[in-house]
C-alpha positions in Angstrom: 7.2 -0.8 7.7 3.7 0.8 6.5 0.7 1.1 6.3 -0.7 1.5 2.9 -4.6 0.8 1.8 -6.3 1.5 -2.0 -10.0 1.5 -2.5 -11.2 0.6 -5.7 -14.9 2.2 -6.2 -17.3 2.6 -9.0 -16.2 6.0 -8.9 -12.9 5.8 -8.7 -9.4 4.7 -7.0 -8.7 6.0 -3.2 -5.1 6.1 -2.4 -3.7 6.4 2.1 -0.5 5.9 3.3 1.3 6.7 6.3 4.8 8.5 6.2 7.2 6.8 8.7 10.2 5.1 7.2 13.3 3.4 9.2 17.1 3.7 7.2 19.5 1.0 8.8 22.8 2.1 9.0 24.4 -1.0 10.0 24.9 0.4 13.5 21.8 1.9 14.6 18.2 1.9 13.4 17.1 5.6 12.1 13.4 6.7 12.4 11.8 9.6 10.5 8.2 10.3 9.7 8.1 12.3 6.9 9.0 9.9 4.3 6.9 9.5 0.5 4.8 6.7 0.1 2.4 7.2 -2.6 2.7 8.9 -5.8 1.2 10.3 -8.6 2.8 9.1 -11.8 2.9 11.9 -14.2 1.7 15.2 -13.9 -1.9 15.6 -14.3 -2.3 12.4 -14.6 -4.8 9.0 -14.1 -2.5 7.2 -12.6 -0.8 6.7 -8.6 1.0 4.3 -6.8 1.4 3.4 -3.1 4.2 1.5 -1.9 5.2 -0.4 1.0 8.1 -2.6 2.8 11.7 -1.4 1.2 11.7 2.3 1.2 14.1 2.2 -1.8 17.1 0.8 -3.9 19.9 2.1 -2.3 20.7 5.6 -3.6 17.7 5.8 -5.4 14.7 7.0 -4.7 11.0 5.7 -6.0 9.9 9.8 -6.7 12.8 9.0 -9.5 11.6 5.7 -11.1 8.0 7.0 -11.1 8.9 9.8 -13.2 11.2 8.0 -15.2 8.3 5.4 -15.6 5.9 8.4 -16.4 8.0 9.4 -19.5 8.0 6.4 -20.8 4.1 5.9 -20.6 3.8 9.9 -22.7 3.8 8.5 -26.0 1.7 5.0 -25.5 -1.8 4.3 -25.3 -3.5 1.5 -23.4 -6.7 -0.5 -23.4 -6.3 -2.3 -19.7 -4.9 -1.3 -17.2 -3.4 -4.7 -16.3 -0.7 -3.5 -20.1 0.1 -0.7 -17.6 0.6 -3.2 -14.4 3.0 -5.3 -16.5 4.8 -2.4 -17.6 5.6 -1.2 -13.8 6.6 -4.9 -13.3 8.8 -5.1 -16.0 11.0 -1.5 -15.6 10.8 -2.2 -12.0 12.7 -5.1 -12.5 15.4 -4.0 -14.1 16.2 -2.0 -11.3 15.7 -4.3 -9.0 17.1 -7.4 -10.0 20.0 -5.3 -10.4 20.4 -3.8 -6.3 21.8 -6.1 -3.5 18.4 -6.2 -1.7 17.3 -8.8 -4.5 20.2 -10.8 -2.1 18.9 -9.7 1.3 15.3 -11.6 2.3 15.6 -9.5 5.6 15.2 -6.5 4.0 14.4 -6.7 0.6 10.5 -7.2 0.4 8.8 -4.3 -1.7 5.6 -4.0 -2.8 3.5 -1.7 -5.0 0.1 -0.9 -5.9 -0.5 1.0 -9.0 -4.3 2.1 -10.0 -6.5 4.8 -11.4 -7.8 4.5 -14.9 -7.0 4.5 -18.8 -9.0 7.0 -21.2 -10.1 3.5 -23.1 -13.1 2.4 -20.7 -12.5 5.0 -17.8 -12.9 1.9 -15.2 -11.3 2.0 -12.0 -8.7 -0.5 -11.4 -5.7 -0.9 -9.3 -3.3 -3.7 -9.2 -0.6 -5.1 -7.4 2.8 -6.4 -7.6 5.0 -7.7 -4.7 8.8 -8.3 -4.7 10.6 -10.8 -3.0 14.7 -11.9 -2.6 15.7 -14.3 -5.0 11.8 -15.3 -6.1 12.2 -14.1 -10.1 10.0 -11.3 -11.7 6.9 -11.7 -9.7 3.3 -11.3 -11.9 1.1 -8.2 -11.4 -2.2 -9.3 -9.6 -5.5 -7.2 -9.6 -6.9 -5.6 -6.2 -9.9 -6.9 -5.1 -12.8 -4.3 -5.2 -13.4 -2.3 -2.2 -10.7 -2.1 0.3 -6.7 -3.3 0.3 -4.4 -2.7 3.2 -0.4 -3.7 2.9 2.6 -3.5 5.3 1.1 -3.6 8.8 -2.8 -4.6 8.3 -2.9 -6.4 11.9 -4.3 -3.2 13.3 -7.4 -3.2 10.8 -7.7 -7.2 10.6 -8.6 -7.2 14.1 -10.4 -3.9 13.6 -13.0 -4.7 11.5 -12.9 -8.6 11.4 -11.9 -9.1 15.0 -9.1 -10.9 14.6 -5.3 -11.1 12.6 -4.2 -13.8 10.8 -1.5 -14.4 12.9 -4.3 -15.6 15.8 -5.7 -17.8 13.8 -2.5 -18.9 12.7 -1.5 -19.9 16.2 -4.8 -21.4 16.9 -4.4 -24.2 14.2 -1.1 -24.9 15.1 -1.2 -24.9 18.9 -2.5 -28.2 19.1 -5.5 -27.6 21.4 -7.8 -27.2 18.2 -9.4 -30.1 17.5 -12.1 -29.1 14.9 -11.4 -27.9 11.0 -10.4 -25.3 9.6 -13.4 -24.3 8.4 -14.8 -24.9 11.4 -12.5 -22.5 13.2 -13.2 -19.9 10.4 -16.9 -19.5 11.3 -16.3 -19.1 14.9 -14.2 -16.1 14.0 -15.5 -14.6 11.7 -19.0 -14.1 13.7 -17.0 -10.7 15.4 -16.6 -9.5 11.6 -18.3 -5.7 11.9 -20.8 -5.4 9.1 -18.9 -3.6 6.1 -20.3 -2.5 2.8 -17.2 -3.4 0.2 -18.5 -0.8 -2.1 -19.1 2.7 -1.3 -19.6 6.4 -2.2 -16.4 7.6 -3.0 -16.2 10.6 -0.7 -17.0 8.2 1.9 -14.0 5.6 1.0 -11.9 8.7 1.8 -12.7 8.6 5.0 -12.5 4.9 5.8 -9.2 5.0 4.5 -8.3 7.7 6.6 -9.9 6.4 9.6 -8.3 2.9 9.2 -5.0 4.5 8.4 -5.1 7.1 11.2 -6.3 3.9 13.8 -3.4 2.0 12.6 -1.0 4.4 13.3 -2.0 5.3 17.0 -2.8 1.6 18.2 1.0 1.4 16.9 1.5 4.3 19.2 -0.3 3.5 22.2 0.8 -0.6 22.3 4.2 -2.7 22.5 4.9 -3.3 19.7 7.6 -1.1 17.2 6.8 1.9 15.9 6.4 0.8 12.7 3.6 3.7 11.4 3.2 7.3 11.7 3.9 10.7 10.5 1.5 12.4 8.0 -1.2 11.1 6.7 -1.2 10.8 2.6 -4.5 10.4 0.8 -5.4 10.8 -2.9 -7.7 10.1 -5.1 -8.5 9.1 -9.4 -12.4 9.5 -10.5 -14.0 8.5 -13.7 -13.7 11.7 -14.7 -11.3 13.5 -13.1 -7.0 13.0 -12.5 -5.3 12.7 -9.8 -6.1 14.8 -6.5 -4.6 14.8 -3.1 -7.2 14.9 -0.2 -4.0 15.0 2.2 -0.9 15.9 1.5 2.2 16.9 3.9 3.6 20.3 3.1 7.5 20.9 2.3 7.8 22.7 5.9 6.1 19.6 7.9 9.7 17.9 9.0 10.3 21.5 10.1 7.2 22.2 11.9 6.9 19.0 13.2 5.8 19.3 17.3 4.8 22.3 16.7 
């Protein structure tokens, strides 16, 4: 599992993720916390990617299909970026389709976000594109502005809007509700902290990090799986500048890690 969050700004695309990952070996679960989450696609380049749920298609890594997916993109210009959305969904697919986790709905749930911008307009945009066992080739959709958390969100739900989905789920379906839905909806949603959706871009950084870097120790500190950790990942697409990393794990930091 994951956490992974993009902010679309006026200024640009902000990119976190964590780096735990979990490889099942059919006898015993294996944890490590340095895995690669998010991605720049190309060298250079205006364009990332965060990704969450499957960590990859069997003996082959995501680092490979981004690149492969970044020399196709050399040679071809775009004026949206939903072309560029739809043309991750499609080579993706391929590949997918193809692996046995297309077979497996325990495991097999992927998702991506892609995002930054194209030289046409220079307008930030990310979208995103979930895949699921057996449901066909799934239909890019576009991130809402402001923030987007995937993979383990509880954490930030209840966070910032005082509550998961899950309570609310169990609320409605408890049978000790006796009002609406909507009625429901506006008793919960008076705990929502008050939340700008759009902000400076250096200051997006560091609600991503903050939400990311929450996430990951309320995993630590609670009962439930440890489903988050490791390095924190964050980088970052303006209108007028490639990609950047803000954090980024060194080579050494499996190595190092306790010191």
């Amino acid at each position: 599992m994951t956490i992974a969050g993009c902010y679309v700004s006026p200024e640009g695309v902000v990119f976190g993720s964590d780096s735990a990952t979990t490889y099942n070996t059919n006898k015993i679960m294996l944890h490590y916390n340095h895995s690669q989450k998010l991605f720049e696609i190309g060298v250079d380049s205006k364009l990332a990617a965060v990704t969450w749920g499957l960590g990859g298609l069997e003996f082959d890594s995501y680092r490979r299909l981004f690149a492969i997916f970044a020399d196709q993109l050399r040679e071809k210009k775009f004026g949206e970026f939903r072309e560029i959305a739809q043309a991750w969904t499609d080579f993706f697919w391929e590949e997918y389709s193809k692996s046995r986790f297309y077979t497996d709905p325990n495991t097999g749930i992927v998702g991506f976000c892609i995002g930054g911008v194209v030289d046409s307009n220079r307008m930030p945009s990310a979208w995103v594109t979930i895949f699921e066992p057996t449901k066909g080739k799934p239909n890019p959709q576009e991130a809402r502005k402001g923030f987007n958390f995937w993979g383990a969100p509880n954490m930030i739900d209840r966070l910032l809007g005082g509550y998961d989905w899950d309570l609310r789920t169990r609320l409605l379906s408890s049978g000790k509700w006796g009002g609406s839905e909507g009625e429901l909806d506006s008793i919960l949603q008076a705990g929502i902290l008050g939340h700008v959706s759009i902000m400076p871009i250096r200051d997006a950084i560091d609600f991503m990090h903050s939400c990311i870097y929450s996430t990951i120790k309320a995993y630590k500190f609670s009962h439930f799986p440890l489903i988050c950790g490791g390095p924190i990942e964050i980088g970052v697409i303006t209108t007028d500048r490639p990609f950047r990393w803000v954090m980024h794990k060194e080579w050494t930091s499996a190595i190092r890690e306790g010191d």
